[in-house]
Structure formats: C-alpha cells, structure tokens
ChimeraX commands (.cxc) that place a marker at each C-alpha (Angstrom):
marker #1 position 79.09,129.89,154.25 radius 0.5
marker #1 position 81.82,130.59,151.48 radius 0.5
marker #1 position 84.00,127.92,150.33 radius 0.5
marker #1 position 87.48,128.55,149.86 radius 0.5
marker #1 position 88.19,125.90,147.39 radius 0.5
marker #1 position 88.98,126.92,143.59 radius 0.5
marker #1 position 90.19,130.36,145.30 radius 0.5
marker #1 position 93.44,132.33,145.03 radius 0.5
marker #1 position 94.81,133.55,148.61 radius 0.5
marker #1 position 97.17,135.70,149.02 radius 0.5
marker #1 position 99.10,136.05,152.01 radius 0.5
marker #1 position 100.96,138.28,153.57 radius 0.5
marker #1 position 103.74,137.59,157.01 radius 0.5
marker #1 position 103.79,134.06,155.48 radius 0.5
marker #1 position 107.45,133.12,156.25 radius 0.5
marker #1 position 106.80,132.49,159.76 radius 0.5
marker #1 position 104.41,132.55,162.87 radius 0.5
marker #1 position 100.40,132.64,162.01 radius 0.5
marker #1 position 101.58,133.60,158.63 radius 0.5
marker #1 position 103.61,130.66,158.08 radius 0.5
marker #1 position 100.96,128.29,160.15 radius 0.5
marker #1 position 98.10,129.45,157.49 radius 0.5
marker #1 position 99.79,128.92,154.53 radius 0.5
marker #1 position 100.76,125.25,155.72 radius 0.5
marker #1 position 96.97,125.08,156.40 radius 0.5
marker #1 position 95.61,126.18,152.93 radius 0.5
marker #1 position 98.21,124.33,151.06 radius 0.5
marker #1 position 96.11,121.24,152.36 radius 0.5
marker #1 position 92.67,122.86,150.03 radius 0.5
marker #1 position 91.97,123.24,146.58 radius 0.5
marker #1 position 93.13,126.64,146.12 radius 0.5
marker #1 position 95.85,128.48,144.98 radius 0.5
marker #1 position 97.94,130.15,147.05 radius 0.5
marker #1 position 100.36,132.98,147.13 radius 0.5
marker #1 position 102.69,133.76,149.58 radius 0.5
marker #1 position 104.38,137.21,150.23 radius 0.5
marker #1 position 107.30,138.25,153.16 radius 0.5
marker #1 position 110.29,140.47,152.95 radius 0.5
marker #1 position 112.02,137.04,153.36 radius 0.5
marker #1 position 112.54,135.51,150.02 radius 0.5
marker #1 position 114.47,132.16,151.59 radius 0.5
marker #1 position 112.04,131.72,154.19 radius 0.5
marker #1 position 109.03,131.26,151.90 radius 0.5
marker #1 position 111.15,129.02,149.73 radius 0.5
marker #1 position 111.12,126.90,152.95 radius 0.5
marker #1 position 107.23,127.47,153.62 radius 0.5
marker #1 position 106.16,126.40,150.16 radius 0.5
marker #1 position 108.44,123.48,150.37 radius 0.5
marker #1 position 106.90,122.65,154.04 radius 0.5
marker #1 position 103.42,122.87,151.85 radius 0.5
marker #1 position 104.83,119.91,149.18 radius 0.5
marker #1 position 106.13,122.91,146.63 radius 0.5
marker #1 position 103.26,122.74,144.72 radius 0.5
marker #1 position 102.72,124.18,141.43 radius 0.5
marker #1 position 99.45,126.41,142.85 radius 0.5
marker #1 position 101.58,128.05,145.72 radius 0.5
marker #1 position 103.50,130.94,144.16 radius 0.5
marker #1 position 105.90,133.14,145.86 radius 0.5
marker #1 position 105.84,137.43,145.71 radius 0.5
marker #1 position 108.40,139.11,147.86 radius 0.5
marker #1 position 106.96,142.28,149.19 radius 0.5
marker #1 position 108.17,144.93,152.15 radius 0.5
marker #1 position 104.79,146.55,153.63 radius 0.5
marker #1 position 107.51,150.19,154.13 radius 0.5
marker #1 position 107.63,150.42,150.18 radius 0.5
marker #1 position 103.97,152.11,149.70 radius 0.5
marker #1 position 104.56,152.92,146.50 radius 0.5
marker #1 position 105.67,149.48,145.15 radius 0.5
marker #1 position 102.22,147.91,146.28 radius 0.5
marker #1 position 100.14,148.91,142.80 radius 0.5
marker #1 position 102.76,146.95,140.83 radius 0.5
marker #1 position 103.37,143.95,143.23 radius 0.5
marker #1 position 99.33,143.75,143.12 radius 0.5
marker #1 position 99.44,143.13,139.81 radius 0.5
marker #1 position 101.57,140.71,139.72 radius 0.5
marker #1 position 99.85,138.65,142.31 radius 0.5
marker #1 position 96.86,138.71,139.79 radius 0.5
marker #1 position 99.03,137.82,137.16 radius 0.5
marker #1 position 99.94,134.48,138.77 radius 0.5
marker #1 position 96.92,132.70,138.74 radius 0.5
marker #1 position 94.87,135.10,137.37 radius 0.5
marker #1 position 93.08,136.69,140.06 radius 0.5
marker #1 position 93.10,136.74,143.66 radius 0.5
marker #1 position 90.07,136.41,145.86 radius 0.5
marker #1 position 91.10,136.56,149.02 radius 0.5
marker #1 position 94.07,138.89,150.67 radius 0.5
marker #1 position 95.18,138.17,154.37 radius 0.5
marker #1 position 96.80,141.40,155.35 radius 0.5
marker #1 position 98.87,139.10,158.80 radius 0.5
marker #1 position 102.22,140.80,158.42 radius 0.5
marker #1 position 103.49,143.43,160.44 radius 0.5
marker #1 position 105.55,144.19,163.56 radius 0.5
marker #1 position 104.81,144.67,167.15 radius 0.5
marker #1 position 106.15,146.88,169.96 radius 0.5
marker #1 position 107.67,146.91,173.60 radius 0.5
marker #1 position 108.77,149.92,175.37 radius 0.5
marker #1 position 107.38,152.76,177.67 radius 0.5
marker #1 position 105.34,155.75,176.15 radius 0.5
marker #1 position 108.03,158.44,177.87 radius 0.5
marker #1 position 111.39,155.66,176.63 radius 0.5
marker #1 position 110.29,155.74,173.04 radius 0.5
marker #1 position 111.36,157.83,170.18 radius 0.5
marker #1 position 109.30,158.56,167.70 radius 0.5
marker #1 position 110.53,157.49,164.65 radius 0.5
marker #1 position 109.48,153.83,166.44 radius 0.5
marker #1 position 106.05,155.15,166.54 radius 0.5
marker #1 position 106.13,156.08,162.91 radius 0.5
marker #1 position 107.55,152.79,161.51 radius 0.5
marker #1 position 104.92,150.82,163.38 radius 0.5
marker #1 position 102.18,153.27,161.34 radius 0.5
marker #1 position 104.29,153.13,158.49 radius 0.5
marker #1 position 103.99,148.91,158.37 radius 0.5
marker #1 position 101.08,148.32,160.21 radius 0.5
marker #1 position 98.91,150.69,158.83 radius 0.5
marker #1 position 100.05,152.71,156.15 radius 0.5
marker #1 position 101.34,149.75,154.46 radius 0.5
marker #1 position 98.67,147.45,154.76 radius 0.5
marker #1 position 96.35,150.27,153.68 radius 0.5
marker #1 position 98.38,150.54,150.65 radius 0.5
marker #1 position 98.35,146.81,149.17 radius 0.5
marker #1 position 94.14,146.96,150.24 radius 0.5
marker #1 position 93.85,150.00,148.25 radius 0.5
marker #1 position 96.31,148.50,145.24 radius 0.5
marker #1 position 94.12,145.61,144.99 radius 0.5
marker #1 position 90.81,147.26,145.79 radius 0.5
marker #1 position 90.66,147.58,141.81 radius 0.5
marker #1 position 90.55,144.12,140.93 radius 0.5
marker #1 position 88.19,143.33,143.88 radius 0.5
marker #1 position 85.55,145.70,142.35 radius 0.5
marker #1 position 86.12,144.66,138.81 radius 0.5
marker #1 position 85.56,140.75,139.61 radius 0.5
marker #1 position 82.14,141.67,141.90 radius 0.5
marker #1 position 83.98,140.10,144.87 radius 0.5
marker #1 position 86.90,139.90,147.07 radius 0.5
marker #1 position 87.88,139.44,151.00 radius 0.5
marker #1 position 89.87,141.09,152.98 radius 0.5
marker #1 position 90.84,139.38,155.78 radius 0.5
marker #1 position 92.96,141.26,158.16 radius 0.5
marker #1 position 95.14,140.33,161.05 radius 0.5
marker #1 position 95.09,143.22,163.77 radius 0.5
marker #1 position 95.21,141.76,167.24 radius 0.5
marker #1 position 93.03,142.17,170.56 radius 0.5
marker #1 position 95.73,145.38,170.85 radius 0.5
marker #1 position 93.32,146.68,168.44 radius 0.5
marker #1 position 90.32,146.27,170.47 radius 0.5
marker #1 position 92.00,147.44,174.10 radius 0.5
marker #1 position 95.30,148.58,175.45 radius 0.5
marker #1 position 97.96,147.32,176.85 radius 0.5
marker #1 position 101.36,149.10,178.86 radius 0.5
marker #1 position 104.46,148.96,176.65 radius 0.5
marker #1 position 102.08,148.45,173.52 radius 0.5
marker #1 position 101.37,152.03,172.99 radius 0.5
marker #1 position 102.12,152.47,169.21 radius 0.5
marker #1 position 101.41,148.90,168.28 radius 0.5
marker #1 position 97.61,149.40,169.96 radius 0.5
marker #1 position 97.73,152.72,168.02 radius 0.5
marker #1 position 98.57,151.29,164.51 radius 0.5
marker #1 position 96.01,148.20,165.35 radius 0.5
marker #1 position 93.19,150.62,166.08 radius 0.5
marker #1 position 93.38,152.25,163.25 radius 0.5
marker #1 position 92.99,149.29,160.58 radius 0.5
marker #1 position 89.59,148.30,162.60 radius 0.5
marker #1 position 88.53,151.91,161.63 radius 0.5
marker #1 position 89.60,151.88,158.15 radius 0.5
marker #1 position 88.26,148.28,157.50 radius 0.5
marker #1 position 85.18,148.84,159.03 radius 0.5
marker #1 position 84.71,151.75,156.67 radius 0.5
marker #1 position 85.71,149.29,153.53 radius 0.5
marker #1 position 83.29,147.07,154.96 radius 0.5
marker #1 position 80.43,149.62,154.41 radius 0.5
marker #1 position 81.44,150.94,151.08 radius 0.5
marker #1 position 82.33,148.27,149.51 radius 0.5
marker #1 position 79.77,145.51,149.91 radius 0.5
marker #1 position 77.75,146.89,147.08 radius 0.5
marker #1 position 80.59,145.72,145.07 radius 0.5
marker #1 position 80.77,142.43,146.72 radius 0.5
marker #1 position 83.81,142.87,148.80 radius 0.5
marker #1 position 83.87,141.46,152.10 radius 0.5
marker #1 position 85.61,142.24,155.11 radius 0.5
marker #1 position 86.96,140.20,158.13 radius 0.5
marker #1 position 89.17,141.25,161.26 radius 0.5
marker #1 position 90.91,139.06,162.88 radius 0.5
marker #1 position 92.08,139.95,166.54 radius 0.5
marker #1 position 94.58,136.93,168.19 radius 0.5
marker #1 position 94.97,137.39,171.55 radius 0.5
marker #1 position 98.60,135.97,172.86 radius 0.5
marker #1 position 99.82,132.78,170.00 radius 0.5
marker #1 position 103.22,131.12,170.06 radius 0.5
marker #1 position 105.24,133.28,168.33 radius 0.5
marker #1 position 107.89,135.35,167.38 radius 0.5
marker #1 position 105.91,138.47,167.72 radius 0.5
marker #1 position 107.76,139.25,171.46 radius 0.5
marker #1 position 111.05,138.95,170.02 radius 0.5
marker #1 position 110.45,140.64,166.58 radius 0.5
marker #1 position 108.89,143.62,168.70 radius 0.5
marker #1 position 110.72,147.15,168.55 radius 0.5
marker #1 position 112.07,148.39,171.47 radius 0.5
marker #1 position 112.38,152.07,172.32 radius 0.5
marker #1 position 115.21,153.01,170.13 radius 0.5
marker #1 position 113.40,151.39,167.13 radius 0.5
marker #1 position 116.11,147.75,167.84 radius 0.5
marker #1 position 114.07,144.52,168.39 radius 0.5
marker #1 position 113.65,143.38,171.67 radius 0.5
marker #1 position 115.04,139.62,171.30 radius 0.5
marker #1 position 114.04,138.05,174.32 radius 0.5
marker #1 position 110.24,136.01,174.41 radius 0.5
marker #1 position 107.58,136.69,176.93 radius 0.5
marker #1 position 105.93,134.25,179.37 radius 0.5
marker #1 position 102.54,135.32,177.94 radius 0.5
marker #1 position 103.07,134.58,174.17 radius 0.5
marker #1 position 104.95,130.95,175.25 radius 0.5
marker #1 position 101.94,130.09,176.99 radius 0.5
marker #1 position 99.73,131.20,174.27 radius 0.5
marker #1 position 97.60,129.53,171.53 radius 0.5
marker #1 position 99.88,127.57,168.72 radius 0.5
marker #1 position 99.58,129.26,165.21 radius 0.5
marker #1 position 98.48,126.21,163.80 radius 0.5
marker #1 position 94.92,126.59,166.08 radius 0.5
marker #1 position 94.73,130.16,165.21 radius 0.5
marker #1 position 95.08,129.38,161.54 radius 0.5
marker #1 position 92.60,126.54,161.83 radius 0.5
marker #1 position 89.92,129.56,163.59 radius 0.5
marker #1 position 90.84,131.97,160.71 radius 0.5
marker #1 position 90.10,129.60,158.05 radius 0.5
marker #1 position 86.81,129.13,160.17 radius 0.5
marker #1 position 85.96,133.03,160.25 radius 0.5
marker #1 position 87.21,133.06,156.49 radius 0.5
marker #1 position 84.16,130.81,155.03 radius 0.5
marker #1 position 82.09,131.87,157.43 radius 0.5
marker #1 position 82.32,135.54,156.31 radius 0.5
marker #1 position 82.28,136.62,160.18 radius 0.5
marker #1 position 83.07,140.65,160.69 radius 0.5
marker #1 position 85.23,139.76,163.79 radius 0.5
marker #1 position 86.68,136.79,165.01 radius 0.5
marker #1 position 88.61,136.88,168.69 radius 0.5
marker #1 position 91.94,133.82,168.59 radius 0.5
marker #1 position 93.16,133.01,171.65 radius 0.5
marker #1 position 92.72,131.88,175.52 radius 0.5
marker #1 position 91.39,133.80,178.57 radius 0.5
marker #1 position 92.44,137.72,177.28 radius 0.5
marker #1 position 89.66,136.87,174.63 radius 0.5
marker #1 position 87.30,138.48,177.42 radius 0.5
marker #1 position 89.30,141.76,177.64 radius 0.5
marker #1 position 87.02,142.85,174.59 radius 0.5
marker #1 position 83.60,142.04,176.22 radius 0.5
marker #1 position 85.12,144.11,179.47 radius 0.5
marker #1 position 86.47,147.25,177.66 radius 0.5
marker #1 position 83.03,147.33,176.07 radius 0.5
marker #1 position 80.96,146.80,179.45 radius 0.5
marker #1 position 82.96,147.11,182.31 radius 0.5
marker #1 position 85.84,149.53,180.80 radius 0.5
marker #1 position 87.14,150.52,184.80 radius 0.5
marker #1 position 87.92,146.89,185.37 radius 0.5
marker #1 position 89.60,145.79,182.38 radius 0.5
marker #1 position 91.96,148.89,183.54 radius 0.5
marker #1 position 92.54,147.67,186.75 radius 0.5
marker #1 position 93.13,143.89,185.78 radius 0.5
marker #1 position 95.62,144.80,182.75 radius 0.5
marker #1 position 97.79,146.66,185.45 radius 0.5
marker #1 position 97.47,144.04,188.01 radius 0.5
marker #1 position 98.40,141.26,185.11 radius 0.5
marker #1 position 101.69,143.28,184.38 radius 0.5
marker #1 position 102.01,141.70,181.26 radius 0.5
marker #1 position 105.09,142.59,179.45 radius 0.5
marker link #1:1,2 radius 0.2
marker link #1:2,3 radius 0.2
marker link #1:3,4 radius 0.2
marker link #1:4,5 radius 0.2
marker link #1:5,6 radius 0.2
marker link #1:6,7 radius 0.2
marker link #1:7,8 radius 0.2
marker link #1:8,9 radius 0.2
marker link #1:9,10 radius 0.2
marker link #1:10,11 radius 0.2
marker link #1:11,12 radius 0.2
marker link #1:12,13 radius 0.2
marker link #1:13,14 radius 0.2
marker link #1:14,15 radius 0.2
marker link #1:15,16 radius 0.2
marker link #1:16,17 radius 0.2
marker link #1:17,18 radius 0.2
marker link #1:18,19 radius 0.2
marker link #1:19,20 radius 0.2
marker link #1:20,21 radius 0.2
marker link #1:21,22 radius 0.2
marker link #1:22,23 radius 0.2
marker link #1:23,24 radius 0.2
marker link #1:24,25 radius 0.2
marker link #1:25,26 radius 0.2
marker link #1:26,27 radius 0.2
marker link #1:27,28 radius 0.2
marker link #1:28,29 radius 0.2
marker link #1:29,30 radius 0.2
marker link #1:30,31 radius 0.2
marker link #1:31,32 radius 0.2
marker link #1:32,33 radius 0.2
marker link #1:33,34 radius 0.2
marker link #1:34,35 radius 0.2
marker link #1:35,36 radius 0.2
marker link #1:36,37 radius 0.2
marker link #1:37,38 radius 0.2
marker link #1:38,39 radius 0.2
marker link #1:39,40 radius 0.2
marker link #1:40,41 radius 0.2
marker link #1:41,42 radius 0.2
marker link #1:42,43 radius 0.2
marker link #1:43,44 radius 0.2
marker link #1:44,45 radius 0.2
marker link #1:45,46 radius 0.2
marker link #1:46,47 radius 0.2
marker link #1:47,48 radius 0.2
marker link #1:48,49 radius 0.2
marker link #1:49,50 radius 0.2
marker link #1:50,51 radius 0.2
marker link #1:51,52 radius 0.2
marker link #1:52,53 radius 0.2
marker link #1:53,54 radius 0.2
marker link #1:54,55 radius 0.2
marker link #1:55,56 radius 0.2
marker link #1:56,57 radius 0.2
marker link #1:57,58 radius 0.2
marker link #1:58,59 radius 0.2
marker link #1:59,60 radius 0.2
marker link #1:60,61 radius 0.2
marker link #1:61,62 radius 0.2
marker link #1:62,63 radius 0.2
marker link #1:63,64 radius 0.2
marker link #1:64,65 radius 0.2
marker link #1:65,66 radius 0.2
marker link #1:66,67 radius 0.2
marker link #1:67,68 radius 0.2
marker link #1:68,69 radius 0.2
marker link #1:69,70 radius 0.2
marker link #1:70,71 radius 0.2
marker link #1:71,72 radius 0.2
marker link #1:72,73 radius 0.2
marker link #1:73,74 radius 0.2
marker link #1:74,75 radius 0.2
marker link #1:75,76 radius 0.2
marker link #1:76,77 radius 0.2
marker link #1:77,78 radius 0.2
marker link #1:78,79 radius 0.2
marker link #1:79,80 radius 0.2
marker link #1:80,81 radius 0.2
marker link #1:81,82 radius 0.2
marker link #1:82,83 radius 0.2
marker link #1:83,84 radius 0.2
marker link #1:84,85 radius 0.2
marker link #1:85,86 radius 0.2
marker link #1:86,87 radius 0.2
marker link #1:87,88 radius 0.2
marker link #1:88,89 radius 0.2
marker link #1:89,90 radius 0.2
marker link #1:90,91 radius 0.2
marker link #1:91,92 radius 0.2
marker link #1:92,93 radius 0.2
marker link #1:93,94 radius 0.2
marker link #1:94,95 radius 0.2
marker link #1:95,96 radius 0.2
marker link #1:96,97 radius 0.2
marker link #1:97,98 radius 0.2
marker link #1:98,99 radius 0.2
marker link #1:99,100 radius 0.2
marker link #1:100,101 radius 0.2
marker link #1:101,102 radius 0.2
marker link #1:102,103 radius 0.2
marker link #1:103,104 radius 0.2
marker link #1:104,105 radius 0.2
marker link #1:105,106 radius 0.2
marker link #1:106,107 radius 0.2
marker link #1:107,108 radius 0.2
marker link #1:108,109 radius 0.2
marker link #1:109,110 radius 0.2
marker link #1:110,111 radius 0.2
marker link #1:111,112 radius 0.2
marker link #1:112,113 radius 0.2
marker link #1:113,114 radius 0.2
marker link #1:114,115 radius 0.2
marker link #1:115,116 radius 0.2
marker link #1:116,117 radius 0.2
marker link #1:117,118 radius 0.2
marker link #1:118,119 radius 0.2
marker link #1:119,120 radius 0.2
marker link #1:120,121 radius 0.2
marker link #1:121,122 radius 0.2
marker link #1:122,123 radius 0.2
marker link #1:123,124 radius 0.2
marker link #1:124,125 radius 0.2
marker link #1:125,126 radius 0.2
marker link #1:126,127 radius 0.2
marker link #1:127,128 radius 0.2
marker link #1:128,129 radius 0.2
marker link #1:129,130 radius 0.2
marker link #1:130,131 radius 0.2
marker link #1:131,132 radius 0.2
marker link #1:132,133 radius 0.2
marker link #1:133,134 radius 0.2
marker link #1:134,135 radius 0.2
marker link #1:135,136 radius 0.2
marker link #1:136,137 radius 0.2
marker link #1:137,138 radius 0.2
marker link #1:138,139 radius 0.2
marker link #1:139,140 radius 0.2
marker link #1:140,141 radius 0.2
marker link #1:141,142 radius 0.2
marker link #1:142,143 radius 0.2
marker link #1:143,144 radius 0.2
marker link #1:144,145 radius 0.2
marker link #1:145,146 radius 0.2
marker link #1:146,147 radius 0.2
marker link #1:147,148 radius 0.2
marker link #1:148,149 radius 0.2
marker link #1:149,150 radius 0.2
marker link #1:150,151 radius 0.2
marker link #1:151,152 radius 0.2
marker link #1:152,153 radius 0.2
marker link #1:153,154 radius 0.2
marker link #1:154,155 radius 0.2
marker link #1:155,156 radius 0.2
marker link #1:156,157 radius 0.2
marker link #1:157,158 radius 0.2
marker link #1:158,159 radius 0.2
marker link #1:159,160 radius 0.2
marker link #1:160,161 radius 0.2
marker link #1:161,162 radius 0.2
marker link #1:162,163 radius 0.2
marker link #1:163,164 radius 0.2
marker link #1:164,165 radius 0.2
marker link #1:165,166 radius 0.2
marker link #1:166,167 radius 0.2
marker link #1:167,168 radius 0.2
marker link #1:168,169 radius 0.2
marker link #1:169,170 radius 0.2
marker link #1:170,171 radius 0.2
marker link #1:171,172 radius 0.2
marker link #1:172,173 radius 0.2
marker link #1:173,174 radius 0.2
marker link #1:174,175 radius 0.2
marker link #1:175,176 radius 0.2
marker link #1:176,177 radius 0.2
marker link #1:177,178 radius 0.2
marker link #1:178,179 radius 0.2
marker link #1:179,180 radius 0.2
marker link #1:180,181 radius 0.2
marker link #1:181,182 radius 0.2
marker link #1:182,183 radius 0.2
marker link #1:183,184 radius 0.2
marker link #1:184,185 radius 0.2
marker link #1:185,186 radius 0.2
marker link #1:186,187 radius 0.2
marker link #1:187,188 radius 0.2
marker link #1:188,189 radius 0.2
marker link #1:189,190 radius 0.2
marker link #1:190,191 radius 0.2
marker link #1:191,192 radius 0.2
marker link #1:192,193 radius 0.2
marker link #1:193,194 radius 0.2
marker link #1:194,195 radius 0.2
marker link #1:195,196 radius 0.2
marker link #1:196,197 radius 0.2
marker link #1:197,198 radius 0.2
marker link #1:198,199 radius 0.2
marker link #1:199,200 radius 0.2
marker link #1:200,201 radius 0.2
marker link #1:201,202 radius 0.2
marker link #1:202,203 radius 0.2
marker link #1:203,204 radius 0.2
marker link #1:204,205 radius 0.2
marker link #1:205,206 radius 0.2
marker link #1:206,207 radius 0.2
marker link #1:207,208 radius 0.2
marker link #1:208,209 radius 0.2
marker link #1:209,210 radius 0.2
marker link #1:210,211 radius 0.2
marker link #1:211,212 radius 0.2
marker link #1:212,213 radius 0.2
marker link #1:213,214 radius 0.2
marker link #1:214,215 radius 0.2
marker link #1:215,216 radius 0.2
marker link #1:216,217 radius 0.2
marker link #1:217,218 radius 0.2
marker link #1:218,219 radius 0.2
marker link #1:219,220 radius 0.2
marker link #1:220,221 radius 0.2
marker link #1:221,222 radius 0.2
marker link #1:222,223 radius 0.2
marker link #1:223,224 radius 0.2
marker link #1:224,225 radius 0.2
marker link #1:225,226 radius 0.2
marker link #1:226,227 radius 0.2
marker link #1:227,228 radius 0.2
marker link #1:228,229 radius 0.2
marker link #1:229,230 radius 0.2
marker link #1:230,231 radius 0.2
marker link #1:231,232 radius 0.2
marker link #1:232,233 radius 0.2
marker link #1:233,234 radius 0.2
marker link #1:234,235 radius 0.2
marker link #1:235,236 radius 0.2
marker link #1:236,237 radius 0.2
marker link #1:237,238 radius 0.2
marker link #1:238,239 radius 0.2
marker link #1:239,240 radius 0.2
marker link #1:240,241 radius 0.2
marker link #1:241,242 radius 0.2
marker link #1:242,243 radius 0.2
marker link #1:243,244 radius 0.2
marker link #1:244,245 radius 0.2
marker link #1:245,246 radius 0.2
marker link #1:246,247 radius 0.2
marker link #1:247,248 radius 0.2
marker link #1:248,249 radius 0.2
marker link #1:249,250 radius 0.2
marker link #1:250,251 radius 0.2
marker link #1:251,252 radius 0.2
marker link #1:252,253 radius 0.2
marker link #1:253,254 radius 0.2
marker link #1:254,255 radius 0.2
marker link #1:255,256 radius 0.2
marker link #1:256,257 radius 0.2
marker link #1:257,258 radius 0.2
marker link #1:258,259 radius 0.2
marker link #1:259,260 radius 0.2
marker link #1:260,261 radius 0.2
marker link #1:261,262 radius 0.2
marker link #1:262,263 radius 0.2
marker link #1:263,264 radius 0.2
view
C-alpha cells in the first residue's frame, strides 16, 4: 500500500460530480492538491468547499485544446513542484441512437475522452519518468468494459483509454509509473444531463438510473481506496458492477439483460 500523504494530485473534472466529490475528499489529507475544469468559477467554489487552502491550487484546462496540454503540464509542476498523481475524471458522456447521431458527436466524444486525456498523460509522461514514479489514475466507466444502447460513442471513447492505459501500464513500470482504471458504474450525477445528444446539444433531462445510483462522495471514498492500494481496476457502483464478470463469462446474457433493462 502507497500512501497518499506528502503527494501532489492533480485533478481533472474537479468542478463538479466525482470530480468535485474527490477533491473535497483529498483536501481532508496531507497532500497538495490541484484542481483543473474548463470552469474557472466553479473550482473557485470547490477549493473554497475544501477550506481554500494554501496546498489546493487551481489550473483551468479544456481536454479539446491538445496542443495546450505540454504547457498547462508544466505549470501544474510548477505549483508545488511536482505532481505525483494525475486523475484523468473529466470528460463527457453520450445519449442518442447509433442511426440519430451525426458524427461530428462521435468525434468530440474521441476528441475529449480520448484524444484529450491521451494528450495531458503523454504531456506529463516526462516528468513521471524523470522523478522514477507517477500514477495515473483514470476515470473510464463500466461503458468501457461493456455496452450499452444510446452509449455508442461514449462506450467507444471509454474502450479505448483501457487499451491505451493498459499499454502505459506495461511500458512504463520500469520507470516506476503506475497505472489505475477506474470504471463507476451509475453515481449521482450530472453525467445524464451533461450527455450529448444526437445533434452534438446536451440532453438536459436526468435518468432514473444515475438518481438511484451511488453518491460521488462513496465513489471518491473507493477511488482513494484503489489509489493507495495501487489496484489495476477498480469497479464503483451497485448491482451493474456484475455486467463485467457477465460480458467476460456469460457474454449472450449480459446482451439479453441490457435490452430487457432498457436503460436510457
């Protein structure tokens, strides 16, 4: 088991939901903490939730930007010195039928989901090797472990960090990075109402399913958890935890009781 005290965490989506929920968390260790949205006023609000403490800095960041992400790296390292630890949590979700949606949704759910949070892993990848140790700790979802109807590019962006993180995983240990997925099932959220639609507009309206779910501030508690623990995987939520065990073992049923759930 790894402590997390004396480390620098940076985190991503922290203006509201898990995000927001982990930050509030943290702020309660001995670590420093820095907190990153495209919502500058927000995390004003979240580091003044945590008691505005001197060791919880804010860095404005919009996962679209690729390009900015070498430069806004370095500036996380520049405000405590390092950073240890980078929860890649923000991102967007999705909510339309395969033959209703236009592609330019499916791209900007690779662009942020994957592409960008590629980008800020690979812009701080650097530093990681340099210091002989680092975490990633990355948010993708049980989306990313199974499928789900009107989830199509937001299981397809999810999907592909598991591949690209387990790859980091295996390169990079020699150099003491670690790596660890997290996959929440259905949390209290704003994830449903966030979630693009089929012409690329958010959806607005909640779902039964993520107002019944998990509250962030258990999922944060589990992440922390899988965080010292230095687990590869760790599954947050209630019963749709199983839908992993069943894609991998029973793959015919998990089909049949996703369309029968008719989960929106």
């Amino acid at each position: 088991m790894s402590s997390i005290n004396g480390k620098t965490i940076w985190v991503t989506g922290a203006s509201s939901g898990i995000g927001k929920a982990l930050a509030m968390e943290l702020s309660s260790y001995p670590c420093n903490l820095i907190i990153s949205s495209r919502k500058e006023e927000e995390l004003v609000k979240v580091k003044e939730l945590c008691g505005g403490s001197k060791t919880i800095s804010i860095l404005p960041l919009d996962l679209k930007n690729h390009h900015q992400m070498e430069g806004i790296a370095k500036k996380a390292v520049s405000m405590f010195g390092k950073v240890d630890i980078l929860v890649n949590n923000a991102g967007i979700s999705q909510r339309s039928l395969i033959i209703d949606t236009k592609l330019e949704v499916y791209e900007q759910l690779v662009q942020i989901n994957y592409l960008g949070t590629v980008a800020l892993s690979k812009a701080i990848l650097p530093h990681f090797i340099a210091n002989k140790t680092g975490h990633y700790v990355t948010v993708t979802s049980l989306m990313g472990k199974f499928g789900s109807p009107y989830r199509s590019g937001y299981c397809g962006a999810k999907h592909a960090l598991h591949g690209f993180f387990d790859v980091m995983r295996m390169e990079h240990e020699k150099d003491g990075v670690k790596v660890t997925l997290v996959c929440p099932g259905f949390v209290q959220t704003n994830v449903a109402k966030n979630a693009l639609t089929a012409d690329g507009s958010p959806q607005k309206e909640d779902d039964v399913a993520t107002q019944n779910g998990i509250t962030p501030e258990l999922a944060a508690k589990k992440m922390i958890a899988a965080m010292e623990n230095g687990t590869f995987e760790v599954y947050v939520g209630g019963k749709e935890v199983k839908g992993v065990y069943l894609k991998r073992f029973f793959p015919k049923l998990l089909h049949k009781m996703v369309l029968k759930s008719q989960v929106r």
